[in-house]
C-alpha positions as CSV (number, residue, x, y, z in Angstrom):
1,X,52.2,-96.4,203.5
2,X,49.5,-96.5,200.5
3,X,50.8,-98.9,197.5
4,X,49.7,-96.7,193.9
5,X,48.9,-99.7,191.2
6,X,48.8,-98.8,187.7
7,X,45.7,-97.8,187.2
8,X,45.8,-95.1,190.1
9,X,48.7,-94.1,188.0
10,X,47.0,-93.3,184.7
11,X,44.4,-92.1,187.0
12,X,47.1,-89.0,188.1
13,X,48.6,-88.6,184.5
14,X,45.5,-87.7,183.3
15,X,44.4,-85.0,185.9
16,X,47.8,-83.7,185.7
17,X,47.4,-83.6,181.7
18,X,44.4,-81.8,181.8
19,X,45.6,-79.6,184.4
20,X,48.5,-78.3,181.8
21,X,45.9,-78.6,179.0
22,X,43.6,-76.2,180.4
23,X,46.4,-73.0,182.4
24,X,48.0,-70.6,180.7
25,X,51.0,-72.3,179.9
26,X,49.6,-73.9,176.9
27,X,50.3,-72.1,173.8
28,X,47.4,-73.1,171.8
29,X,45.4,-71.2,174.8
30,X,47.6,-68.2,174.5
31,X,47.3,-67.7,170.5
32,X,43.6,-67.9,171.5
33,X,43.8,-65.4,174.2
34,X,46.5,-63.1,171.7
35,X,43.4,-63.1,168.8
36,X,41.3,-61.9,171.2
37,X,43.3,-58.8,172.8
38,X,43.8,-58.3,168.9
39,X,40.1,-58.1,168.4
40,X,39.6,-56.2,171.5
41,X,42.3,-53.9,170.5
42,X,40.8,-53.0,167.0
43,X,37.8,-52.3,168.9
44,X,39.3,-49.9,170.8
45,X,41.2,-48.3,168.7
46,X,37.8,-47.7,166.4
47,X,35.9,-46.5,169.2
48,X,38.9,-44.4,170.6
49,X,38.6,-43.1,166.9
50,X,35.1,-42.4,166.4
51,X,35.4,-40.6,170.0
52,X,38.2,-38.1,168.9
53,X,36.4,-37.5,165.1
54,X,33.0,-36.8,167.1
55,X,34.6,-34.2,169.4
56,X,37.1,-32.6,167.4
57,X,34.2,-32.4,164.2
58,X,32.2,-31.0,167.0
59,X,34.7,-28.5,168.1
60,X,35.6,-27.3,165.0
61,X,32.1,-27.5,163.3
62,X,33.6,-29.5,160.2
63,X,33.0,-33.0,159.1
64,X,36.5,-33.2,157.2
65,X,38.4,-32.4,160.1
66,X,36.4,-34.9,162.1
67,X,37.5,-37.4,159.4
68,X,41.4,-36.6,159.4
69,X,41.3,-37.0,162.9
70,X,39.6,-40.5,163.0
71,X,42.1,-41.5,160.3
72,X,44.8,-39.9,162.0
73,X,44.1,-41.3,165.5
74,X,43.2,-45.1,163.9
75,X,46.4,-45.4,162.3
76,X,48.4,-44.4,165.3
77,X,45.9,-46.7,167.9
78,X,46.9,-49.6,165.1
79,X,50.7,-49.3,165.0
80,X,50.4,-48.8,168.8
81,X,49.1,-52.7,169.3
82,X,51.6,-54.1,171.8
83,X,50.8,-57.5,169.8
84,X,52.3,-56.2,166.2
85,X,55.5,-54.9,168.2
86,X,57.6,-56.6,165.3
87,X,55.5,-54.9,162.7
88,X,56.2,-51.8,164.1
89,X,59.5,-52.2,164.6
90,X,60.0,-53.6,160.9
91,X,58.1,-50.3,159.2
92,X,60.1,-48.2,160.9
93,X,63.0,-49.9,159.5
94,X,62.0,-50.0,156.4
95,X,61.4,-46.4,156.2
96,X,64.8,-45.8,157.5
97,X,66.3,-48.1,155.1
98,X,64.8,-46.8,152.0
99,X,64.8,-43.2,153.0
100,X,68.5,-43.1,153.6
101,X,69.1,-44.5,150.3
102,X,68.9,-41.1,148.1
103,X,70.9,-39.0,150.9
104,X,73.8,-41.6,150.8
105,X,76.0,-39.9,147.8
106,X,75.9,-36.5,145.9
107,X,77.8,-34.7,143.7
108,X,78.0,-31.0,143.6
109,X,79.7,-29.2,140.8
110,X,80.8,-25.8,141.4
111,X,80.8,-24.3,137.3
112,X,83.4,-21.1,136.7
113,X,82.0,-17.9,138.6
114,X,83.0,-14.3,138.4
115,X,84.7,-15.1,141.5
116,X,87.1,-17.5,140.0
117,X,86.0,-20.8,142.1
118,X,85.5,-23.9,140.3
119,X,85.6,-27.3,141.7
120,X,83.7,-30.9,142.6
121,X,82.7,-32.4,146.0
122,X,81.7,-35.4,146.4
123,X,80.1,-37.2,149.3
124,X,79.0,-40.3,150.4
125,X,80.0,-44.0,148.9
126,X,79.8,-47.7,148.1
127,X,79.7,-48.3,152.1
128,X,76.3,-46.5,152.7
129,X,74.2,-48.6,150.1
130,X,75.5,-51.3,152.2
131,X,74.0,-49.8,154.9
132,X,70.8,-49.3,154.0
133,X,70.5,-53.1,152.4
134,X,71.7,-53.9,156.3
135,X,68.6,-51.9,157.4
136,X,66.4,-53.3,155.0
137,X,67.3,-57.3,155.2
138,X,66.6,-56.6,159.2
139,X,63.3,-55.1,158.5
140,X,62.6,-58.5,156.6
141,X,63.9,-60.6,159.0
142,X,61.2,-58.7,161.7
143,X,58.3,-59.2,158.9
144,X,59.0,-62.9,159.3
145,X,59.3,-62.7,162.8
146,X,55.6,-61.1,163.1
147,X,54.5,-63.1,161.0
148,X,55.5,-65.9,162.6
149,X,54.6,-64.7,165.5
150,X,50.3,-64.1,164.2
C-alpha cells in the first residue's frame, strides 16, 4: 500500500477544490448562468414580439394593430419568465389585494317608494380589510423574495 505525505495531500485538496469551483453546484456559476437565460429570455421575448407585430400588421394591413400586438405579446413573454416566478406571483397578489379592497363593504339605502319599502343593507366588515392587508403584506414578502433571489 502507497503512503500519501502531506504534500500529495494539498496536492488532492486542490483538484478537488477546483473541481467544485468550476460544476454546477457553485452558486456564483449559477447566478451567472441565471443572468444569461434572463438575457436570452428578453431576447426572445423581443423577437417573439417583433414576429407577431410583423404578421398580424401584415394581416390586417395596419401599423397600430401591429404595435398593440407587439406590446401585448412583450408584456405577456415578460411576466412569463420562469426566472421572475416570485414577481409574478407577487403582482398578481397585489392586484388581488388592492382590488378587493373597494368590494369589501357597501351600504345600500332603500329611500320610501310608492310601494311602501324602506330599509338598509349592509354588507361586508372590519374582517375583509384584514384580508386584503393579509394579501398585500404576502405580495411584499414575494417582492423581497425576488429580489433576493436577482
Amino acid at each position: 500500500m502507497r503512503k500519501i505525505n502531506l504534500y500529495d495531500k494539498s496536492k488532492y485538496i486542490e483538484k478537488l477544490n477546483g473541481d467544485i469551483n468550476e460544476g454546477e453546484s457553485n452558486p456564483l456559476n449559477k447566478r451567472k448562468k441565471d443572468k444569461t437565460i434572463l438575457n436570452n429570455w428578453l431576447l426572445i421575448s423581443f423577437l417573439l414580439s417583433l414576429l407577431s407585430s410583423l404578421i398580424l400588421g401584415y394581416v390586417f394591413n395596419s401599423i397600430n394593430i401591429g404595435l398593440i400586438a407587439f406590446l401585448i405579446t412583450f408584456i405577456m413573454m415578460f411576466f412569463l419568465n420562469p426566472t421572475r416566478r416570485f414577481f409574478r406571483t407577487a403582482s398578481a397578489l397585489l392586484l388581488l389585494g388592492i382590488g378587493i379592497i373597494p368590494s369589501i363593504s357597501f351600504n345600500l339605502l332603500i329611500p320610501e317608494n310608492k310601494f311602501g319599502l324602506t330599509g338598509e343593507f349592509s354588507f361586508g366588515g372590519f374582517g375583509g380589510y384584514i384580508m386584503s392587508c393579509v394579501i398585500i403584506c404576502l405580495a411584499g414578502y414575494l417582492f423581497y423574495l425576488d429580489s433576493r433571489k436577482n
